[in-house]
C-alpha positions, -999 to 999 in steps of 0.1 A, spaced: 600 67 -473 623 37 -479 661 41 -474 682 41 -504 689 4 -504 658 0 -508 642 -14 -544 611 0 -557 589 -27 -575 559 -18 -603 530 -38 -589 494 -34 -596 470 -25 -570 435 -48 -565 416 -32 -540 386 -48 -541 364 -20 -546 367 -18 -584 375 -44 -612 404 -25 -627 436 -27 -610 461 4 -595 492 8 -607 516 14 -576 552 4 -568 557 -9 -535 595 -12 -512 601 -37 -482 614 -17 -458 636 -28 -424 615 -18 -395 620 -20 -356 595 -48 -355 606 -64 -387 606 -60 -425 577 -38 -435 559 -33 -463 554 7 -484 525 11 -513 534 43 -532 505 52 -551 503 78 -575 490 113 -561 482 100 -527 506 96 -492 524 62 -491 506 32 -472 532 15 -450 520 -20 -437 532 -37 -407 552 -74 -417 518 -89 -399 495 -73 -421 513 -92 -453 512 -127 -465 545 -132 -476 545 -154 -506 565 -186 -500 600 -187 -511 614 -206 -541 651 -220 -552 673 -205 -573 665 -226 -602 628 -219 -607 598 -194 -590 572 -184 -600 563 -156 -633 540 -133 -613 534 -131 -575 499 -123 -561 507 -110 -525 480 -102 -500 478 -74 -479 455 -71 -453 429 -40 -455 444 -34 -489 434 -61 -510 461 -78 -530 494 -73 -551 500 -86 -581 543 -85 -588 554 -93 -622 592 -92 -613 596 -123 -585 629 -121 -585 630 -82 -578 606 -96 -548 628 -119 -535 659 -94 -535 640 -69 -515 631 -92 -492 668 -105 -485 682 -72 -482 651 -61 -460 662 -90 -435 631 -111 -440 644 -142 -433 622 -176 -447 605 -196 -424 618 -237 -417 590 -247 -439 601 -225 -467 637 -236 -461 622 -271 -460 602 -267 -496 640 -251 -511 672 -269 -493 673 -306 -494 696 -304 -467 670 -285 -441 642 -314 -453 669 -338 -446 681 -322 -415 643 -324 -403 631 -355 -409 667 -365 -393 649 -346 -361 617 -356 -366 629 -394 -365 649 -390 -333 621 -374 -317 600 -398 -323 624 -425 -313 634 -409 -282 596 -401 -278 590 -438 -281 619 -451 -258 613 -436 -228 587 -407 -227 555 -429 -237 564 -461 -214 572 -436 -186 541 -416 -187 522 -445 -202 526 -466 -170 516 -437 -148 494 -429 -164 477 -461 -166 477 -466 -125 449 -440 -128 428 -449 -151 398 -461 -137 389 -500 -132 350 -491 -144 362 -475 -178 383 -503 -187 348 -527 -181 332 -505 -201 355 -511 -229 362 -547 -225 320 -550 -224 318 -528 -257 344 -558 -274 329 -587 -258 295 -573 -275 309 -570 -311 299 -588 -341 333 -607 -347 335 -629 -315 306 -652 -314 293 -680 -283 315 -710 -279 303 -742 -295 324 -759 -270 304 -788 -249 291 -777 -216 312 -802 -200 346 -789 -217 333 -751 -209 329 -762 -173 363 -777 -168 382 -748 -183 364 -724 -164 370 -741 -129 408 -746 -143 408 -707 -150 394 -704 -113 421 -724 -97 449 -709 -114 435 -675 -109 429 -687 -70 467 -696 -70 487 -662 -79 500 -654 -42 495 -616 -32 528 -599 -44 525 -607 -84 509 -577 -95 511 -542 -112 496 -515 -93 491 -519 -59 456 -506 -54 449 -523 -89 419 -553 -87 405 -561 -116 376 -587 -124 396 -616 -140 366 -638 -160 373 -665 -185 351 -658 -214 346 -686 -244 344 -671 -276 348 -684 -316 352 -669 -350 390 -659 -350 408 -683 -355 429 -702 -328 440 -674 -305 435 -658 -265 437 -621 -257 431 -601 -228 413 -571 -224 418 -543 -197 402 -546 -160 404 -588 -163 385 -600 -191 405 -628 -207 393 -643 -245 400 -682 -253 388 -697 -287 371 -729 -295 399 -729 -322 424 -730 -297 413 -751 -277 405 -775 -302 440 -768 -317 453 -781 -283 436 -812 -286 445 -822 -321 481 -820 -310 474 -840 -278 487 -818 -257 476 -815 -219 453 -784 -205 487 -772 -190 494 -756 -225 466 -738 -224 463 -727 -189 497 -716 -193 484 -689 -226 455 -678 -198 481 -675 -171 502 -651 -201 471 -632 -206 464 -627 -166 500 -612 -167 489 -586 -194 455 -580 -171 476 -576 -141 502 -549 -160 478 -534 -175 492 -537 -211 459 -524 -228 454 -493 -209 492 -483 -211 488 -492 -248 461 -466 -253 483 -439 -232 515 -439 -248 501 -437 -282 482 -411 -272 513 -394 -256 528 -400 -287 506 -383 -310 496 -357 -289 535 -350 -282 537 -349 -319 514 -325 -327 525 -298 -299 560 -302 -313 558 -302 -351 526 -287 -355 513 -295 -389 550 -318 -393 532 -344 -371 505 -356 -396 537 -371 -415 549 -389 -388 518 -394 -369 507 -431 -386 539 -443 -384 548 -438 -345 515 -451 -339 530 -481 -353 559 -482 -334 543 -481 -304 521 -509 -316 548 -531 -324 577 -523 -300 560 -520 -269 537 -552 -277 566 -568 -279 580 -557 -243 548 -568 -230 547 -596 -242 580 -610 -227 564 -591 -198 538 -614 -199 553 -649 -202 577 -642 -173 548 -634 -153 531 -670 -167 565 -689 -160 560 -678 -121 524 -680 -119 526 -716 -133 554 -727 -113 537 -715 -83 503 -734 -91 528 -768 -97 518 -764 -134 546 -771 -162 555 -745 -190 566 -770 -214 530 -775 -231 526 -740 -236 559 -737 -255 544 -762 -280 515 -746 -286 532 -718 -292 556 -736 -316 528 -745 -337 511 -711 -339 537 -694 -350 543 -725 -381 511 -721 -389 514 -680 -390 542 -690 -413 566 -674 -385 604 -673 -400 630 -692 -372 641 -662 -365 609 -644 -359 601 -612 -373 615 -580 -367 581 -565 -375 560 -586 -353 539 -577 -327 554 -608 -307 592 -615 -299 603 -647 -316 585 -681 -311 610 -698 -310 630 -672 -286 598 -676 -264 594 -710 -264 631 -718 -255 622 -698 -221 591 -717 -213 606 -750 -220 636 -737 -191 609 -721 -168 640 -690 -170 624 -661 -145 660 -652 -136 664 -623 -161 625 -611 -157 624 -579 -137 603 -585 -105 568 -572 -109 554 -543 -89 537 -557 -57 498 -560 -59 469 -576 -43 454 -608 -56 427 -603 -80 389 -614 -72 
């Protein structure tokens, strides 16, 4: 039987069996295991239920809970209390002690004090688990699944055939070649890493270039034609392509894939069902952070590749420039962007500056 500091508790007894409910009184006992739960019924020995067999209601403030608490008991049937608060007590002085998401749902300072932990998880997470594993990760990943994907995007709806003269297609493609030709055997990521670098012409979004992973690299009649209106020579946009081989060569996409999947993944076997509520938002971090990382990445690895191949940065600094006005791009960029600041960017091009820009791994020449 329960010890004398023990409360008993009128309840009433569903058992499933009938429609008409037992009346019973039930104690929360201490137990080696844990707090455990006795039904005295009238005329019959009392049922002692291990802590594992209940589910313990949640637990409320001090300032409301609930009128009547329905508690299930496993192989019983159910509980109906209709004193809470006499509940409650007998828990406490059985030494059940609430769970973090119960302290969660009644202390503002445990919800504070985990989202405080949830944040710096996710932070630290983001600083230097995902680009660690992310770039390890990436090195082996196979070449043939990142043509699979790039094929899958070169085949959508959105990016349709240049409109570009033959000619002009022609000439950018052999300019591609030569610049590809050009990059000398040391500027690289990985070292068994050779992807297919192809120039494809594409329209329908607007004036813009992006690579995708294992060496497909997107130009748009848009930009190119963007280009020409503000007379600048091919050097501006050879110099974008040669940004977008340094992404190719890195391997920006496929590490892009890994650490957000590191980082939800990491999430979920941490916080458990916590992680839905910060799921979206680290996936946005590492969308805009690490973009931005790559992206300086990127145009140190165009400053060398273009100084090596005798081509000048300066056009592509102007393009850039007049992206970003037309994007509406603030002087002092955006913190949200997925790109540092234009004019930040542009200021290094115009210098050719390589001096701060951490050497790249050393890697074979693409074919």
């Amino acid at each position: 039987m329960a010890g004398p500091d023990d409360d008993a508790i009128d309840a009433l007894w569903f058992d499933g069996l009938g429609t008409r409910p037992r009346p019973v009184t039930v104690r929360i006992a201490r137990a080696s295991d844990g707090p455990e739960l006795r039904v005295d019924v009238p005329g019959e020995p009392t049922r002692t239920v291990p802590g594992r067999d209940v589910d313990w209601p949640s637990r409320w403030s001090a300032r409301g809970g609930p009128v009547r608490l329905t508690v299930g008991v496993r192989g019983l049937g159910s509980l109906q209390i209709d004193r809470p608060d006499a509940w409650q007590r007998a828990c406490d002085a059985a030494g059940l002690r609430p769970g973090l998401a119960a302290l969660m749902q009644t202390r503002w300072s445990v919800l504070l004090g985990v989202a405080a932990l949830c944040v710096a998880f996710v932070l630290v997470l983001h600083r230097f688990g995902m680009p660690w594993v992310g770039e390890r990760v990436a090195r082996h990943v196979p070449l043939d699944w990142e043509l699979a994907v790039s094929e899958e995007v070169l085949k959508g709806t959105w990016l349709a055939p240049s409109r570009l003269p033959a000619e002009r297609q022609d000439a950018l493609r052999a300019a591609f070649d030569t610049l590809r030709g050009s990059m000398p055997p040391e500027v690289g990521h990985d070292a068994g890493y050779v992807p297919r670098l192809e120039l494809h012409l594409r329209r329908g979004v607007g004036p813009n270039a992006f690579a995708l992973p294992g060496g497909a690299v997107v130009l748009t009649d848009e930009l190119v034609e963007l280009a020409a209106r503000l007379r600048l020579p091919d050097d501006a946009l050879l110099g974008v392509l040669a940004h977008e081989i340094g992404h190719v060569m890195h391997r920006h996409g496929t590490r892009m894939v890994v650490e957000q999947a590191v980082m939800n993944v990491g999430l979920a076997l941490a916080l458990g069902d916590l992680s839905t509520l910060t799921t979206t938002a680290a996936s946005a971090v590492a969308g805009l952070a690490y973009r931005r990382g790559h992206e300086s990445q990127a145009d140190c690895f165009a400053i060398e590749m273009m100084t090596r191949a005798g081509r000048p940065t300066g056009p592509m600094a102007d393009l850039l420039l007049e992206l970003g006005r037309r994007s509406g791009e603030r002087d002092g960029g955006d913190w949200l962007s997925t790109h540092p600041s234009t004019p930040e960017r542009a200021a290094r091009l115009r210098r050719g500056d390589v001096a701060t820009c951490a050497r790249p791994t050393s890697g074979p020449s693409p074919r």
